[in-house]
C-alpha positions in Angstrom: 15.9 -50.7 5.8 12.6 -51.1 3.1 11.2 -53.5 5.9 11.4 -51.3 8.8 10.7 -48.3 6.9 6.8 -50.6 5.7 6.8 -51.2 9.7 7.2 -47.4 10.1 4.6 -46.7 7.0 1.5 -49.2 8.0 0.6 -47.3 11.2 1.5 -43.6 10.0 -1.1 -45.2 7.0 -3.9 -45.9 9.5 -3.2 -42.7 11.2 -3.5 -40.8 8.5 -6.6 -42.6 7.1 -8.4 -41.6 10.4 -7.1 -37.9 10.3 -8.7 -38.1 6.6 -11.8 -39.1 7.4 -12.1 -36.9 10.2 -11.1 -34.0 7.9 -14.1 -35.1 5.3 -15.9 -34.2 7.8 -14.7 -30.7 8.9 -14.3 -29.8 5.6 -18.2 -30.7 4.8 -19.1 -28.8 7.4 -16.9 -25.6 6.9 -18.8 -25.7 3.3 -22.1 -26.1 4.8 -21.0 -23.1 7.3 -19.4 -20.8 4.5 -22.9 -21.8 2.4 -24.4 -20.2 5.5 -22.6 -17.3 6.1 -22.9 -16.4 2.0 -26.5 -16.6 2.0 -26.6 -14.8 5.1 -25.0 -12.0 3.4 -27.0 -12.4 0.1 -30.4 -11.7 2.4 -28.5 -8.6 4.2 -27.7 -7.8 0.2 -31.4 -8.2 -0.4 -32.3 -5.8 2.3 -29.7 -3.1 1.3 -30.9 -3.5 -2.1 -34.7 -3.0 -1.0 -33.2 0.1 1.7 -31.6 1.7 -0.9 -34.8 1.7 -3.1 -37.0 3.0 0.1 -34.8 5.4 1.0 -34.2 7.3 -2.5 -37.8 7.5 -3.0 -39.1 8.8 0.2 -36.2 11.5 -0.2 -37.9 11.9 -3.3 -41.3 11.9 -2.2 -40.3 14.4 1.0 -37.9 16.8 -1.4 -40.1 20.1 -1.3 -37.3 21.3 -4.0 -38.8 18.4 -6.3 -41.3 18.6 -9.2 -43.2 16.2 -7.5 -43.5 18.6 -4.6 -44.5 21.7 -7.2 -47.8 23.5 -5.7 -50.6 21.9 -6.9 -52.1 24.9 -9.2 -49.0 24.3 -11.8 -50.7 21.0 -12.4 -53.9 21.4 -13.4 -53.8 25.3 -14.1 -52.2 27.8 -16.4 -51.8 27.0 -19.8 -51.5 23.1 -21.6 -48.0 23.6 -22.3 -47.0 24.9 -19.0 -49.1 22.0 -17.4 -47.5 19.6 -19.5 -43.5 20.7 -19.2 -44.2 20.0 -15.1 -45.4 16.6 -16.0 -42.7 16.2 -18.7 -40.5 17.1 -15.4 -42.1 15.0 -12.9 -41.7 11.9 -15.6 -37.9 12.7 -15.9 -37.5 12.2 -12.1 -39.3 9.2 -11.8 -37.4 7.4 -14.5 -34.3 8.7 -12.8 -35.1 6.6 -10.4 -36.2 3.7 -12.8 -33.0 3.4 -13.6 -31.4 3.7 -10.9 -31.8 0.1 -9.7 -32.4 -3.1 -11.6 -34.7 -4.4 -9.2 -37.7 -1.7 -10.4 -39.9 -2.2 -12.9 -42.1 0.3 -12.5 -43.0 3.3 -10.5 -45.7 5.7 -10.3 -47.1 8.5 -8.4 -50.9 9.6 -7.7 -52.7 12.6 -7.2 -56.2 11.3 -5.5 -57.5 14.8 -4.6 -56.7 16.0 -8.3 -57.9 12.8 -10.3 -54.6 11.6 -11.9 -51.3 9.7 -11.6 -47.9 10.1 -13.5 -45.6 7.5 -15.2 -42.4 7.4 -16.2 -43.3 7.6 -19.7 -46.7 8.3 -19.4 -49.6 9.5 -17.0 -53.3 8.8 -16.2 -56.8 10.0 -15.1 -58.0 8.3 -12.2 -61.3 6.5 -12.3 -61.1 5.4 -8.4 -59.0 6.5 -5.6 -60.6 4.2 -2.8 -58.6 1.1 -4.4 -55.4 3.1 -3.9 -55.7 2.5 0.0 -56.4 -0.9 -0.5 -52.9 -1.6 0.8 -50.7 -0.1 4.0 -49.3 2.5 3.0 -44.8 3.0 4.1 -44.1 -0.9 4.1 -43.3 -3.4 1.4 -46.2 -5.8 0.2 -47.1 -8.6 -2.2 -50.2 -8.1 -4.0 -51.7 -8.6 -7.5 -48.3 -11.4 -7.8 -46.0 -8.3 -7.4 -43.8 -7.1 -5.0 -45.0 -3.5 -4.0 -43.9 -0.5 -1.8 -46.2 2.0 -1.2 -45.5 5.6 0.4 -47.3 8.6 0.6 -47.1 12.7 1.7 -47.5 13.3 4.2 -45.9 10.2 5.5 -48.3 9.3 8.4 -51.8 10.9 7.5 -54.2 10.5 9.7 -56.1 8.7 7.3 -56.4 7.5 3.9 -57.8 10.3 2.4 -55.9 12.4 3.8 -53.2 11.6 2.1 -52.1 14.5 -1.0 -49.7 11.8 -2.7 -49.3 8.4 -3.6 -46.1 6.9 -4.9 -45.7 3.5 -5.7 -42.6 1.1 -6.8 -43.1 -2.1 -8.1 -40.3 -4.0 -7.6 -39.3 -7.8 -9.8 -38.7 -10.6 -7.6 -37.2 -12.8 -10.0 -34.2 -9.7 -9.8 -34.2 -9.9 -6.5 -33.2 -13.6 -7.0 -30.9 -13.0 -9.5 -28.6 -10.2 -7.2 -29.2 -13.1 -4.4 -27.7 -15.6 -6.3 -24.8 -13.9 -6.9 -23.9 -13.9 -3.5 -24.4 -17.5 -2.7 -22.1 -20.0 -2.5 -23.2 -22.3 -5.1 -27.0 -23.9 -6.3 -30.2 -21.6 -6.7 -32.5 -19.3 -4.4 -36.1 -18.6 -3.7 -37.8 -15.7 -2.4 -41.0 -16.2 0.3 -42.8 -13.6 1.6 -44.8 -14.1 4.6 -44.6 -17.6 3.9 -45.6 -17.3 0.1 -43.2 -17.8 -2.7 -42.4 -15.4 -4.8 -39.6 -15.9 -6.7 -37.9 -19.1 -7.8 -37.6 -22.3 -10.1 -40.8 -24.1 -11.0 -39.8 -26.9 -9.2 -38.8 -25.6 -6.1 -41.9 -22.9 -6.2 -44.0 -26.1 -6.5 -42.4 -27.9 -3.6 -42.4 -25.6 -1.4 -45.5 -24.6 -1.9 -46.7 -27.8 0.0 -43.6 -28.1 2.9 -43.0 -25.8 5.4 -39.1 -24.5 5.3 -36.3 -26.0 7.5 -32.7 -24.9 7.3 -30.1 -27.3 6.6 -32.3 -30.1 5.3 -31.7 -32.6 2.8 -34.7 -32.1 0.0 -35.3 -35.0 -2.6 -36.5 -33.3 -6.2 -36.3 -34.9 -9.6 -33.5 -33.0 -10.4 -31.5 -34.2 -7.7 -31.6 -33.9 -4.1 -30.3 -30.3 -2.9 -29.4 -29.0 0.9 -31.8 -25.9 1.6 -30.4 -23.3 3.8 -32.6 -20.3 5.3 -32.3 -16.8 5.8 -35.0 -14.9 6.9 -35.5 -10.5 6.9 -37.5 -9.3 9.6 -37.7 -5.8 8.1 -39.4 -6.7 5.1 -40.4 -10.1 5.6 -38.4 -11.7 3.1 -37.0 -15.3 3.8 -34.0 -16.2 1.5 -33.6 -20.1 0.7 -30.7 -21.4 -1.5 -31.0 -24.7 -2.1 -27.2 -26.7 -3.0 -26.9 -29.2 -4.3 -25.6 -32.5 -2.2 -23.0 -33.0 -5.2 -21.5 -30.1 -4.6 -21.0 -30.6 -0.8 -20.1 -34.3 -0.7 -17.7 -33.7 -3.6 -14.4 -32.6 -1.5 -15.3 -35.3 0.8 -15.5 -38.1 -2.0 -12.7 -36.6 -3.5 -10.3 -36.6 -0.1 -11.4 -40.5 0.2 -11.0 -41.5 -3.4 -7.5 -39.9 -3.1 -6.5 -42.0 0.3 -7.3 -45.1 -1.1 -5.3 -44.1 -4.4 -2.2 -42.9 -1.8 -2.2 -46.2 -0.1 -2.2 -48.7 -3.1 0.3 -46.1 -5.1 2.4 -45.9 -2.1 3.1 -49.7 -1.9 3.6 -50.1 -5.7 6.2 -47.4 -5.8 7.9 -47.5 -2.8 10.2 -50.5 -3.8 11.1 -49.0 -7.0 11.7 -45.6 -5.4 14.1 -46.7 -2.7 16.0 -49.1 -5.9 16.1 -45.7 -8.2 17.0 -43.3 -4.8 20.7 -44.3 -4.4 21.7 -43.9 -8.3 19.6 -40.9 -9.2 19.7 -39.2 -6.0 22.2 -40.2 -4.4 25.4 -39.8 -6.4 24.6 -36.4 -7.4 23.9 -34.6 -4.0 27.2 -36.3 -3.0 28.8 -34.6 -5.9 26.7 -31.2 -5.5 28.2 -31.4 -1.3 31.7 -31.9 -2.4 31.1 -29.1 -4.3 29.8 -26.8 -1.5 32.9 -28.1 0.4 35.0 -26.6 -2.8 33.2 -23.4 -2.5 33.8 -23.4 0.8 37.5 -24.0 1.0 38.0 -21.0 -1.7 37.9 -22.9 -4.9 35.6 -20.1 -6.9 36.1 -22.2 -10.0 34.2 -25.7 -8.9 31.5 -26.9 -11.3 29.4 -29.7 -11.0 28.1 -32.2 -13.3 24.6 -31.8 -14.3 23.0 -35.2 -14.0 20.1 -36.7 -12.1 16.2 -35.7 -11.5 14.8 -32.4 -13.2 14.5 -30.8 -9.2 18.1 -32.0 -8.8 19.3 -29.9 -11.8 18.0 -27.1 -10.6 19.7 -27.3 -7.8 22.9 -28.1 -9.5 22.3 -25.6 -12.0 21.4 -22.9 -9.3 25.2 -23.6 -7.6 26.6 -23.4 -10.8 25.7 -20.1 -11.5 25.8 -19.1 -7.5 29.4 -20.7 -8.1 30.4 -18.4 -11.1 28.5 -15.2 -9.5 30.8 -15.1 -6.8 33.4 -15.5 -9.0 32.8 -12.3 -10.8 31.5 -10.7 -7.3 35.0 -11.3 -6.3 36.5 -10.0 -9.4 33.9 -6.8 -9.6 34.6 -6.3 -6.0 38.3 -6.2 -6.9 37.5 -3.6 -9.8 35.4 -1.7 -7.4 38.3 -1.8 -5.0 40.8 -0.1 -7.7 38.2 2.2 -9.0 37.6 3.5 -5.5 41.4 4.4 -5.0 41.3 6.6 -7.8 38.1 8.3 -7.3 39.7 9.1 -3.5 42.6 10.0 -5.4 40.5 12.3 -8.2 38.6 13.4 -4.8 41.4 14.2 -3.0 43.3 16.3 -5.8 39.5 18.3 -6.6 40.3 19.8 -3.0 42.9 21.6 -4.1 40.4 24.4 -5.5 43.2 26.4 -8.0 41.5 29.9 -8.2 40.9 29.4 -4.0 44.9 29.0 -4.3 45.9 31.9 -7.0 43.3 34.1 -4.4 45.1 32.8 -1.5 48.5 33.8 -3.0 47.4 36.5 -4.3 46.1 37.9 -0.3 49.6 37.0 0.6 50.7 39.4 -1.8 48.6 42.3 -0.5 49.3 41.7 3.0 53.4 41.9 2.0 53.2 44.5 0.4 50.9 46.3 3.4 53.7 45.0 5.8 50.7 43.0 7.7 53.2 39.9 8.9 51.0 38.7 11.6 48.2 38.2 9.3 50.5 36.8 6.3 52.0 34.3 8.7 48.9 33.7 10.2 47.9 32.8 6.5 50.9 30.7 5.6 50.4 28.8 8.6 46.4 27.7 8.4 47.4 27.3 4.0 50.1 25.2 5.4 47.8 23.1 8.2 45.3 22.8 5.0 48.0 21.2 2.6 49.4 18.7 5.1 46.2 17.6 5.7 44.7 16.7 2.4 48.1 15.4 1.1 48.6 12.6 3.9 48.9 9.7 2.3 45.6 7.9 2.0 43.2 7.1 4.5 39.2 6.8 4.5 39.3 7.4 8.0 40.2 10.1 10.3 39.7 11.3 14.0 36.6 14.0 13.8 38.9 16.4 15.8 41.3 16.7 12.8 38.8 16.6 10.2 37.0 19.4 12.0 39.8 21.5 12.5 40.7 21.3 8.8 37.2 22.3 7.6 37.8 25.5 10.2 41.7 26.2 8.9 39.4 26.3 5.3 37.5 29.3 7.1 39.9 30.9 8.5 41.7 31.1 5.2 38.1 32.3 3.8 38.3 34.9 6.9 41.6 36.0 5.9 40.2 36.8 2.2 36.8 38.4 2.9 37.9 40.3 6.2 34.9 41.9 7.0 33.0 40.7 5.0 32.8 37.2 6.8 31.2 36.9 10.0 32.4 33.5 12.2 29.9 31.9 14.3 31.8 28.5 14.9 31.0 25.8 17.7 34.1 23.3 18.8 33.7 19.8 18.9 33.5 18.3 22.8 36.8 16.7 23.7 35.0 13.4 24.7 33.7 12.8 20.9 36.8 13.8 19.7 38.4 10.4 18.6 35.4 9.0 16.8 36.8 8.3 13.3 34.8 9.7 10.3 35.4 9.0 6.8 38.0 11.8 5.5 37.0 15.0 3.8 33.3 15.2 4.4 33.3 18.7 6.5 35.6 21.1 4.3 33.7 20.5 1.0 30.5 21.4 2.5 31.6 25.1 3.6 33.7 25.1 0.2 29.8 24.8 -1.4 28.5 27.5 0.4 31.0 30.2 -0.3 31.0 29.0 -3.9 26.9 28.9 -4.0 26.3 31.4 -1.4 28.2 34.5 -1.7 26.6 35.5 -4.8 23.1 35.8 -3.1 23.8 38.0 -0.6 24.6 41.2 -0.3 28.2 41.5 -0.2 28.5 39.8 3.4 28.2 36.5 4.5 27.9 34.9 7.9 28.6 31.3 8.3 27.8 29.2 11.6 28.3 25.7 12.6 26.9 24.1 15.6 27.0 20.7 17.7 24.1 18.9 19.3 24.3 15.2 20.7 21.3 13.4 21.9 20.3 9.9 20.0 22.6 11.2 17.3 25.3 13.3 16.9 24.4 16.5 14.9 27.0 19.0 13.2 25.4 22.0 11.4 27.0 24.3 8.9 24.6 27.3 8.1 25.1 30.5 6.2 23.0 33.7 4.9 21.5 34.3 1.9 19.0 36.6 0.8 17.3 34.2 -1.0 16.2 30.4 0.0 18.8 27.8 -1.7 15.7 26.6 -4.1 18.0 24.2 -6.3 20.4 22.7 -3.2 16.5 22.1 -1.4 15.3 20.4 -4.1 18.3 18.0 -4.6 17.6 14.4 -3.8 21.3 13.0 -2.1 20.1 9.3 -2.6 19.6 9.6 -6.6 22.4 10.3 -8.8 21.9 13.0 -12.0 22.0 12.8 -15.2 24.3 10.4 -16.3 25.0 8.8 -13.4 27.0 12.0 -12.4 27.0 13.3 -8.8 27.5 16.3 -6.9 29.8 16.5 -3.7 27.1 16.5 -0.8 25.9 13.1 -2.8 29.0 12.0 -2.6 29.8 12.5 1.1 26.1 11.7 2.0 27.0 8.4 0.1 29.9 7.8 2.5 28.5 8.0 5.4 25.9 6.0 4.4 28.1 3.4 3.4 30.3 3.5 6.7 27.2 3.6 8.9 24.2 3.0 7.4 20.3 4.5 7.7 19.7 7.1 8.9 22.8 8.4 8.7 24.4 11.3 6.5 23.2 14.6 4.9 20.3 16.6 5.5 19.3 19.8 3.5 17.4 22.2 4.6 16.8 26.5 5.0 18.4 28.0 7.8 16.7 31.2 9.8 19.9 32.7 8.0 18.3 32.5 5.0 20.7 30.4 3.7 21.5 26.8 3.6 21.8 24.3 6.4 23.6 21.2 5.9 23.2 19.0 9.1 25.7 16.2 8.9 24.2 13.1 11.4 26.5 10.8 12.9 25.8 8.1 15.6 26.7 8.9 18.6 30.3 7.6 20.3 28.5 6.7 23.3 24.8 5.9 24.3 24.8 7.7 27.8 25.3 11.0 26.4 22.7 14.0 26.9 21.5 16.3 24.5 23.9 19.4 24.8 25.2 22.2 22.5 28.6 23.9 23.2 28.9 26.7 21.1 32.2 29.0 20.9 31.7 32.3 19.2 34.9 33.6 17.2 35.8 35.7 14.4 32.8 38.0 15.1 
């Protein structure tokens, strides 16, 4: 099996030797493209910087709201101090924009017609104006071994003395170079304009100087020999050049052949001692750690395996361990849940029987003997007697939405019997077709039992209540009643958090069952009625999928 499996290795080795060497070379190439594409950005960097310069100033220099802009009387008239707080003004807005970019080291305006010029910190009588032209004015320029721009106001006088001011922005190269080279991908830059160099290392400044610039050369230097790559501005005239060095992109290349060779002698050398080592290390203890997932799987909760071979192994022995024991206490919580959940449904199913809704209920019997009234005291005995059966049948979590329906309405005609006139009935019936779809048991009556005992007491002595059906992608049952005032605290109650102390209310609780039963999106919604009251729209999926959208609505009790 070694044999054939060194049969098997040589040619998946020379395959792979040729795969590597064709992937030096893609992956030399993606880094000389990425090197590319980030210098590429650090000229279109360049540009914004310089745009961003050009544009602040000549909103400056065309603000009529500025100092800069003030008529020209307030500068040379009027008292010393008044003439000085507007050049005192004028200096604060220029070194405002200073600051504003690293890339300025200086800027300054002039007045030709009035003989001066302001600084930032300081400003100037003027000697000579006709030098000021000396240069085109709106456009970025290198003179005196500086990067300049030059604007003036109005922007396109007709000619050079026509112009009323001068601004001008000197702006560092060598910064320039320094934001550039934070965008590239690796070495140094240079800065040429028109050809010139502006910007840069001694050394490349000095060779460059004599060469003319081609991208994506190889350049010998006694520092090394470096790959130049080009970038060129036409709006300004800028040419980026970052020059990386061939280190840096041969490196992944050497590396990727260095590590082949290493593979292939490494590979020989350990494969015999692996394939000796596999069968005891290995071997053994994934046979034990399967006859242990054949436990698990047979129902034996309480298999363990021995912890013994490689580090990655014992993880994986450890991790079915404890996935071992875990289900062992799922199945015991899920046990404990299980008992825990009969008694809550028991505890649930005793809170139903509301006592001071009974002693009242008792008590209208009383009144309606002692009127004589026997068709509404049998009446009464008969829905108190429907209500009993039905929340004292032995325990179910299911039940037909027909019969949990009709309880929830033998609860209102109870309330009905009470209140009298009070209570106005606006009930809907629940469509024959959907009316063995089982729902989870008691989740209709406790919803009208909160609005009579959160709802009477804002309104003004009469309630109506008014329950509706609508089927289309779900199935929608509403139970509304009037209020004078919007429900604020049942609105505000979140049914998927529990309060305080893990404690819930009962639309939590019967949002959280039909959750659990049939999942998102179904179960409670809260929200205000146009009774002014609450609406409680209780969302069910639908028995069948080729149902309509319909509402049957049977008015009683009016």
């Amino acid at each position: 099996m070694l044999i054939l499996f060194l049969l098997l290795l040589i040619p998946v080795q020379i395959i792979g030797g040729s795969i590597l060497l064709r992937g030096t070379q893609v992956v030399r190439q993606n880094t000389i493209e990425k090197s590319q594409r980030a210098l590429n950005g650090a000229a279109e960097h360049l540009s914004a910087q310089i745009d961003t310069i050009y544009q602040r100033v000549y909103a400056y220099l065309q603000n009529s709201g500025s100092n800069l802009r003030q008529p020209f009387n307030s500068l040379v008239q009027g008292k010393p101090s008044r003439q000085w707080i507007n050049l005192r003004d004028i200096m604060k807005e220029l070194s405002w924009i200073r600051f504003s970019n690293d890339a300025i080291l200086d800027i300054r305006v002039y007045y030709p017609t009035l003989g001066f010029s302001v600084g930032n910190t300081e400003y100037r009588t003027l000697t000579e104006t006709g030098a000021l032209f000396e240069y085109s004015a709106n456009s970025l320029i290198f003179a005196e071994d500086q990067l300049m721009l030059t604007l003036t106001y109005p922007s396109r006088p007709s000619s050079s003395s026509d112009a009323i001011i001068l601004l001008r922005v000197w702006l560092s190269a060598e910064q320039l170079r320094s934001m550039a080279e934070e965008k590239v991908f690796a070495g140094n830059c240079l800065i040429l304009f028109d050809g010139q160099c502006v910007a840069g290392t001694e050394e490349a400044m000095s060779y460059f100087a004599g060469h003319a610039v081609k991208n994506d050369t190889k350049i010998p230097m006694e520092s090394g020999t470096y790959q130049a790559f080009s970038a060129s501005d036409t709006r300004y005239g800028l040419t980026l050049i970052n020059l990386v060095p061939s280190s840096i992109l041969d490196a992944t290349s050497y590396a990727l052949n260095t590590l082949f060779v290493a593979y292939a002698i490494l590979s020989i050398v350990l494969l015999a001692a692996y394939a000796f080592i596999m069968r005891r290390i290995v071997y053994y203890p994934l046979r034990n750690l399967l006859n242990g997932y054949k436990a698990i799987q047979a129902g034996s909760l309480d298999a363990r395996v021995e912890a013994k071979g490689p580090s990655e192994l014992l993880q994986l022995i450890e991790g079915f361990n404890q996935m071992a024991a875990h289900l062992s206490d799922a199945m015991q919580t899920l046990y404990e849940q299980k008992v825990y959940a009969q008694q809550i449904e028991f505890k649930q199913l005793q809170a139903q029987i509301n006592p001071h809704f009974l002693y009242n209920t008792f008590f209208m019997l009383e009144r309606m003997v002692d009127d004589e009234d026997s068709d509404a005291a049998r009446a009464t005995c008969r829905y108190l007697g429907e209500y009993f059966q039905y929340i004292t049948y032995p325990s179910a979590q299911m039940a037909l939405i027909k019969d949990e329906y009709a309880h929830a309405m033998n609860y209102l005609m109870l309330q009905k019997q009470r209140h009298e006139d009070r209570l106005t009935l606006d009930l809907a019936e629940i469509p024959s077709r959907i009316g063995s779809m089982e729902v989870p048991r008691l989740i209709f009556q406790p919803i009208l039992e909160n609005m009579f005992a959160h709802g009477i007491q804002h309104t003004d002595g009469a309630m109506t209540v008014r329950t509706r059906v609508f089927q289309d992608n779900a199935l929608r049952i509403l139970f509304e009643n009037s209020a004078l005032e919007p429900p604020s605290a049942a609105l505000s109650l979140n049914l998927d958090l529990a309060s305080p102390e893990g404690k819930t209310t009962g639309l939590m609780n019967i949002h959280r069952r039909i959750r659990l039963k049939f999942g998102v999106p179904y179960g409670l919604q809260l929200t205000q009625s146009d009774l002014g009251g609450l609406r409680v729209t209780v969302l069910l999926p639908c028995p069948t999928e080729e149902e309509t959208e319909h509402a049957i609505i049977h008015r009683v009790g009016r």
